[in-house]
matplotlib code that plots the C-alpha trace (Angstrom):
import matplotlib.pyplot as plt

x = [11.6, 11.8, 9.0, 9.0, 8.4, 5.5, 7.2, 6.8, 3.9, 5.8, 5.3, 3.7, 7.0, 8.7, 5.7, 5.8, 9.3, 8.5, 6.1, 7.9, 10.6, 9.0, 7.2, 6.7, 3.5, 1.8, 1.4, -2.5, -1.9, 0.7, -1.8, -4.6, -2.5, -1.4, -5.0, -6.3, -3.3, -5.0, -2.9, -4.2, -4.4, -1.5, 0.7, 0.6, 0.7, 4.0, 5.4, 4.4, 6.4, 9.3, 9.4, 9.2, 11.4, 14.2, 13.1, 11.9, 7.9, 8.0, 5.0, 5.8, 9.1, 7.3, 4.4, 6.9, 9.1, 5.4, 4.3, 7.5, 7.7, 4.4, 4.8, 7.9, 7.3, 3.7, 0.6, -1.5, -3.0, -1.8, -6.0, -5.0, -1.9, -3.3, -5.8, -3.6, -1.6, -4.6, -5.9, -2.5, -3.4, -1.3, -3.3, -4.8, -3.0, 0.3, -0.2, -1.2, 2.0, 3.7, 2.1, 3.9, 2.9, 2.6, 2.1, 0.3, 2.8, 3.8, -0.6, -0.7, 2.4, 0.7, -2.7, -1.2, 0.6, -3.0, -4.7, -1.6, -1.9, -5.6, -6.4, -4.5, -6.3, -8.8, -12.0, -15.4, -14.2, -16.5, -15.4, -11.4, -13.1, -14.6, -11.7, -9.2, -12.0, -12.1, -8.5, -8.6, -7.5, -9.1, -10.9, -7.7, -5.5, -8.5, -8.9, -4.7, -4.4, -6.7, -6.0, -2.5, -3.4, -5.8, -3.3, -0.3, -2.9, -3.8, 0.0, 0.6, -2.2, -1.1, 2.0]
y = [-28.5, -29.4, -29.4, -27.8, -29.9, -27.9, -26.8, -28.7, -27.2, -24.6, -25.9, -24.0, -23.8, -22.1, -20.0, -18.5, -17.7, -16.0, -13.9, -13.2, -12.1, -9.1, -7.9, -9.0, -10.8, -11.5, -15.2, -15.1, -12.8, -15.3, -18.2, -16.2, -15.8, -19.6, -20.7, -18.6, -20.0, -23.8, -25.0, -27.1, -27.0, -29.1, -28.0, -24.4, -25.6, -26.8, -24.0, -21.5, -23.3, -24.1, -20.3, -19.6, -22.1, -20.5, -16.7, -15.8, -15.4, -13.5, -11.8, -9.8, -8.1, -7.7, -5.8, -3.8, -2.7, -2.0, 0.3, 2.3, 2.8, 4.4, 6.3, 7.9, 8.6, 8.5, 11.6, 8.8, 8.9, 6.2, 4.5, 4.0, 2.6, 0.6, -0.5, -1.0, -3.3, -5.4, -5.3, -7.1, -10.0, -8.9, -9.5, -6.4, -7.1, -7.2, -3.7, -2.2, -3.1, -1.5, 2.1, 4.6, 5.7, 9.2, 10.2, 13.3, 15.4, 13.1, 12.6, 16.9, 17.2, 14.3, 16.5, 19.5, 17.9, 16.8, 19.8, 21.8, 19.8, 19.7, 23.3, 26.1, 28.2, 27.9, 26.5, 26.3, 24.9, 21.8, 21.2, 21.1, 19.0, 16.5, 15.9, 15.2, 13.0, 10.9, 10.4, 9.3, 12.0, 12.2, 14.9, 16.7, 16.7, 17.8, 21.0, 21.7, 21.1, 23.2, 25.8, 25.9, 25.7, 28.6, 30.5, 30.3, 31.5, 34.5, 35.3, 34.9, 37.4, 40.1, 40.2]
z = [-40.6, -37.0, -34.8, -31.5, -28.4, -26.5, -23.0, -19.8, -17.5, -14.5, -10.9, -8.7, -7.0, -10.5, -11.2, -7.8, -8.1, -11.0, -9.9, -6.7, -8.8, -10.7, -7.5, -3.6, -2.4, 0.5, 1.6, 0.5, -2.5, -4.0, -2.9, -4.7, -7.9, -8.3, -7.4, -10.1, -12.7, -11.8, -9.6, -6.8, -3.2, -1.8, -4.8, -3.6, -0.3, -0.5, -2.8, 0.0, 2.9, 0.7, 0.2, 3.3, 4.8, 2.6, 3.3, 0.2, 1.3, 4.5, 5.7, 8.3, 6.7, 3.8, 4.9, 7.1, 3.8, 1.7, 4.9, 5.8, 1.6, 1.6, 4.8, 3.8, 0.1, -0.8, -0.2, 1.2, 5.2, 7.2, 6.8, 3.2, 3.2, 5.6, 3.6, 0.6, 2.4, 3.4, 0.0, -0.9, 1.2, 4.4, 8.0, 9.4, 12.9, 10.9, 9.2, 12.6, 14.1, 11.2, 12.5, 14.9, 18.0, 17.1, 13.2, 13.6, 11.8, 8.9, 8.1, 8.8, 6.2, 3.9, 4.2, 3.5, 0.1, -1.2, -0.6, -2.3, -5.2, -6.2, -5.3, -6.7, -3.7, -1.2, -2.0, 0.9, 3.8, 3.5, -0.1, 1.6, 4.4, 2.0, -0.1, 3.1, 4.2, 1.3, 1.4, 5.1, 7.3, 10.9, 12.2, 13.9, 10.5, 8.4, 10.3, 11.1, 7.3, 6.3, 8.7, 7.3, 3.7, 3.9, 5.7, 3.2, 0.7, 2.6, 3.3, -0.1, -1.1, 1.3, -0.4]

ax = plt.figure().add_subplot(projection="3d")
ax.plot(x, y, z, "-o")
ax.set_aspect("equal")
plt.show()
């Protein structure tokens, strides 16, 4: 029976290719993950600016796709994605350039989805209040949300 040859060690340049691959990094989340795999310093050094060089580790588009994917699909206030993103290794000047000028009505709309799915009706104000808090609404969204929440349940009770 032949014996198998144990397989080369991957680069640092192979293994971040693979793990860019099943999902996009950040520039310090990719470092992070090939540090903690053993590789060393100037290996991963030179991994990340080949990357780059050939536009496969790009920062700034990258955070933009991760941001406008949670803006446009996701229950989550603009604070959390926000944090999310810097979580994932992206620079918190980055992120806030990824933000609109105006997104009152996408966090009321995004308020208004949370509320609607964990209450079936309206609970004490401050228990509403709390919830939206936790979840990273300002002051202004809390109350329109609520406002509008509490109101659909009347309506819907009158009739």
């Amino acid at each position: 029976m032949k014996q198998r040859q144990p397989r080369a060690e991957k680069t640092a340049l192979v293994q971040a290719v693979d793990l860019l691959a099943r999902q996009e990094h950040s520039t310090a989340k990719l470092r992070e993950k090939l540090k903690r795999r053993g590789y060393e310093d100037d290996e991963i050094t030179a991994a990340v600016e080949r990357l780059t060089e050939r536009g496969y580790l790009n920062d700034e588009a990258a955070c933009a796709r991760e941001f406008q994917y949670f803006y446009e699909d996701s229950r989550l206030s603009v604070r959390q994605i926000s944090l999310k993103l810097i979580q994932r290794g992206f620079d918190a000047a980055l992120v806030r350039q990824c933000v609109p000028e105006d997104i009152f009505e996408r966090e009321l709309t995004a308020a208004r989805r949370c509320l609607a799915i964990k209450f079936a009706r309206p609970a004490e104000p401050q228990k509403l209040q709390q919830y939206l808090y936790t979840r990273g609404f300002g002051g202004q969204v809390r109350r329109a949300a609520m406002e509008h929440f509490t109101a659909e349940h009347e309506s819907e009770e009158d009739t």
